[in-house]
N, C-alpha and C positions, 0 to 999 in steps of 0.2 A: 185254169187249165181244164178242171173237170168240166165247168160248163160250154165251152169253145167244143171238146171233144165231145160232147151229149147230141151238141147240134149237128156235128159232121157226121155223128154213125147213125141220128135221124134223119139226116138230109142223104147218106148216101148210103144209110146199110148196112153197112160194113157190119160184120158179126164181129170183126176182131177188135175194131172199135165200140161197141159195144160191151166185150169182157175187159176192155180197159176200162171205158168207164163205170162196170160194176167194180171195180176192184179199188178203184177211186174212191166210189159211193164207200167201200166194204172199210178202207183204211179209214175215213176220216170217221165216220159211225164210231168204230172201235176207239181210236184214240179220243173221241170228244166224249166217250161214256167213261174211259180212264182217268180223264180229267174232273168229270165229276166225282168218280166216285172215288178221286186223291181229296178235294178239298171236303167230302164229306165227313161228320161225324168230327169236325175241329170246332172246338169251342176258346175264344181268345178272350181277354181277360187287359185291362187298364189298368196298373196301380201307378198312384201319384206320389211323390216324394210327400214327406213332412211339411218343408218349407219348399214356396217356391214366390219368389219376389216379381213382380211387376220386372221389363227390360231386361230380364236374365234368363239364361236358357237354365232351364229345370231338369235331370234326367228319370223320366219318365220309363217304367218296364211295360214290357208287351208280353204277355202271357197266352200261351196257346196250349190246350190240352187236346189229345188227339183219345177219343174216346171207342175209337176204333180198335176191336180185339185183335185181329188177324191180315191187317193188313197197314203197313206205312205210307206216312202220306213224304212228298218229294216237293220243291221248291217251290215252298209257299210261302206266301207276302203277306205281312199284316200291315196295313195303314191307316194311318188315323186322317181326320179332317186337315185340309191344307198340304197335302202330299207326303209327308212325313211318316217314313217307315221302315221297314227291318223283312229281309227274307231267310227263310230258316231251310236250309239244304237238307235235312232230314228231321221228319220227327215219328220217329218210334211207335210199334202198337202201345195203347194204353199208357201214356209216358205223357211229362209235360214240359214244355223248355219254355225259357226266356230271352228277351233282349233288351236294350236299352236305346232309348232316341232322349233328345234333346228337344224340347217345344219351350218357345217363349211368346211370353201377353203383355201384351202392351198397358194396360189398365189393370190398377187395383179391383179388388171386389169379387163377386161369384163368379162361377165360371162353372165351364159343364162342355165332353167331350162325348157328342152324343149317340156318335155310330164310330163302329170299326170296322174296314172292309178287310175279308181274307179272298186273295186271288192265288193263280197259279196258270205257267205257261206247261204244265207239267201234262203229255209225257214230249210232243216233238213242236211246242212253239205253235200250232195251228192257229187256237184258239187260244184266250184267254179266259177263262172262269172264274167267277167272283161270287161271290155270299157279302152282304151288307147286315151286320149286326147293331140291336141297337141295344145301347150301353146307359149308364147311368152314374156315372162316374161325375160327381160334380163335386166340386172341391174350393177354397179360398183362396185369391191370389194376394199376398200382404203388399204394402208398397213398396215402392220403388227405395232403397236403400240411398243415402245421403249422408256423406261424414257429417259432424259437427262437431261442435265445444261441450265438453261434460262440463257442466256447473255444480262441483259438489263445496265438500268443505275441506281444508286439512292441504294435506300433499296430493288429494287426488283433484283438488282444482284443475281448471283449464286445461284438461289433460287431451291432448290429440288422441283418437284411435287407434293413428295407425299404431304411439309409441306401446312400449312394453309396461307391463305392469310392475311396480316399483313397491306397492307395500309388501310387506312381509311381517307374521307373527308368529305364536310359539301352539297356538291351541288351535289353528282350523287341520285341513288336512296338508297332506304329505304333496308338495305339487312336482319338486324337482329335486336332483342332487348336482350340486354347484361346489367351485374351489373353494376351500379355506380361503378367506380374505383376512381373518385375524380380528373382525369385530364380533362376530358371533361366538355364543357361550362354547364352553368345549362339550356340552351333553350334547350339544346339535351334532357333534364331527360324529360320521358313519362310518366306525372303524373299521366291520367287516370290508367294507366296499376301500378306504383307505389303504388296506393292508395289502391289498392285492395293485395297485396303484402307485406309481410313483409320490404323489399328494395329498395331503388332506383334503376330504373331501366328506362336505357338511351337509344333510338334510335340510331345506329349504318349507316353511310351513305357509299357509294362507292365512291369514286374520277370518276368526270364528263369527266376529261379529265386524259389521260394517254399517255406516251411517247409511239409514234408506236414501234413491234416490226415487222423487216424485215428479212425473215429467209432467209439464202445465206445455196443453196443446196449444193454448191462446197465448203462451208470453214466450216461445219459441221463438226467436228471430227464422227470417226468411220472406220471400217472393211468394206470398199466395198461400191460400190452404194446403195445396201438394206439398207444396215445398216443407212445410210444418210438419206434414204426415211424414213426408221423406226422413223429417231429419229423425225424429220423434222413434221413429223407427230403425234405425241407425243406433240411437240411444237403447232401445229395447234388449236388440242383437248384443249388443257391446257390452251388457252391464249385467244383465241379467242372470248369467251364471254364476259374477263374483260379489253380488250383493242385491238387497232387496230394493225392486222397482215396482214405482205404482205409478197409476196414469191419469190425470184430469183432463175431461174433452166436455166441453158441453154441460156441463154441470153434474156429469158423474164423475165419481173418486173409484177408483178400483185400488184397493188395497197392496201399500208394498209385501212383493212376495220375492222369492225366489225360484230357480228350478225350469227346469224346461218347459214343463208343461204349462207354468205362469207364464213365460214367453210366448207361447204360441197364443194362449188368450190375449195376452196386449197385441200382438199380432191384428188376430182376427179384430179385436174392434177396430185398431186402427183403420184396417184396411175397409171395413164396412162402414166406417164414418160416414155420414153423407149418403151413403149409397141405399140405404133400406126403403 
């Protein structure tokens, strides 16, 4: 419209057409320096989850700080690579928010989320305005998760995943409070908690000590290296906080450990097997 109307009050004159289209010129000026200077002075931020498995979506935060003293920024969009992203209806002078999205990878192994775009239709839709940042966010993806058979000894034989855990002892920690069934000692019965209760009702303990288990990557049943890693990894998640797991791949032994953080190291090599 401004341009149609630039050419008529050139081609005929018109002084009146002419203050319309300075006022044209005068609004969109204005509002496209609003717009920049809303998406200015925002700095946004990638964190990745702990874990994030191959074919599962991950929830990913989107961090924006607005490092602007005196002035708010208004509906702005952070988006990562692949379309995926989050709009923030206000963010405050000097203030910082978040959001969360969902991204999932298809392949085990490194990975890296290299830019993050910040746009904005802010203040009337004209324009759109955008800043491309580049990030550094690179992170491991473990594999693809795969039920299987635990191969231990005892009662934790052949034990499916999905079922429940069945041993119980007197010396790990405190896991649950469960009914009186009438085999357990009576020091276990939690009389506090009985008394206010229709039933008795017994403290439930963990076993302090547990037979290691040691996953062997080459004697795993399945279709293929993936599929080994899959399961192998499955076994990792499953076991590893209630007893100690260690991993043979290739001719290294990683020692049974426990704890989280031993999980995330069986993790990453699984997932970097092959791939280095």
């Amino acid at each position: 419209m401004t341009l149609l109307l630039g050419f008529s009050a050139v081609n005929t004159g018109n002084n009146l057409l002419f203050l319309v289209v300075s006022g044209l010129l005068a609004f969109m000026s204005v509002t496209g320096y609003a717009g920049m200077r809303n998406i200015k002075g925002l700095i946004p931020e990638i964190v990745p989850p702990a874990e994030i498995f191959a074919e599962i979506a991950a929830p990913f935060r989107l961090r924006i700080h607005n490092t602007k003293r005196h002035s708010p920024s208004f509906l702005v969009r952070l988006e990562c690579p692949g379309g995926q992203g989050i709009t923030f209806p206000l963010i405050g002078c000097g203030v910082s928010t978040e959001g969360s999205i969902s991204l999932m990878f298809p392949d085990r192994g490194h990975a890296v989320l290299d830019r993050i775009t910040i746009s904005s239709t802010f203040p009337v839709n004209f324009f759109t305005r955008y800043w491309t940042f580049a990030t550094a966010c690179r992170f491991i993806v473990f594999p693809r998760l795969q039920a299987g058979v635990t191969v231990g000894d005892g009662d934790e034989a052949q034990r499916h995943g999905s079922n429940s855990r069945q041993d119980r002892g007197l010396d790990g920690e405190l896991e649950r409070i469960a009914t009186y069934s009438g085999r357990e000692p009576l020091r276990m019965i939690h009389w506090k908690l009985s008394a206010r209760s229709e039933e008795l009702l017994v403290k439930e303990f963990g076993r302090q000590t547990a037979a290691p288990l040691v996953i062997d990557l080459d004697s795993l049943p399945g279709q293929g290296l993936e599929q080994r890693i899959s399961r192998a990894a499955w076994l990792v998640r499953r076991w590893v906080g209630l007893r100690p797991v260690g991993l043979r791949c290739n001719g290294k032994v990683i020692p049974a450990e426990t704890g989280r953080h031993h999980g995330l190291k069986l993790l990453a090599e699984l997932a970097l097997y092959g791939r280095d």
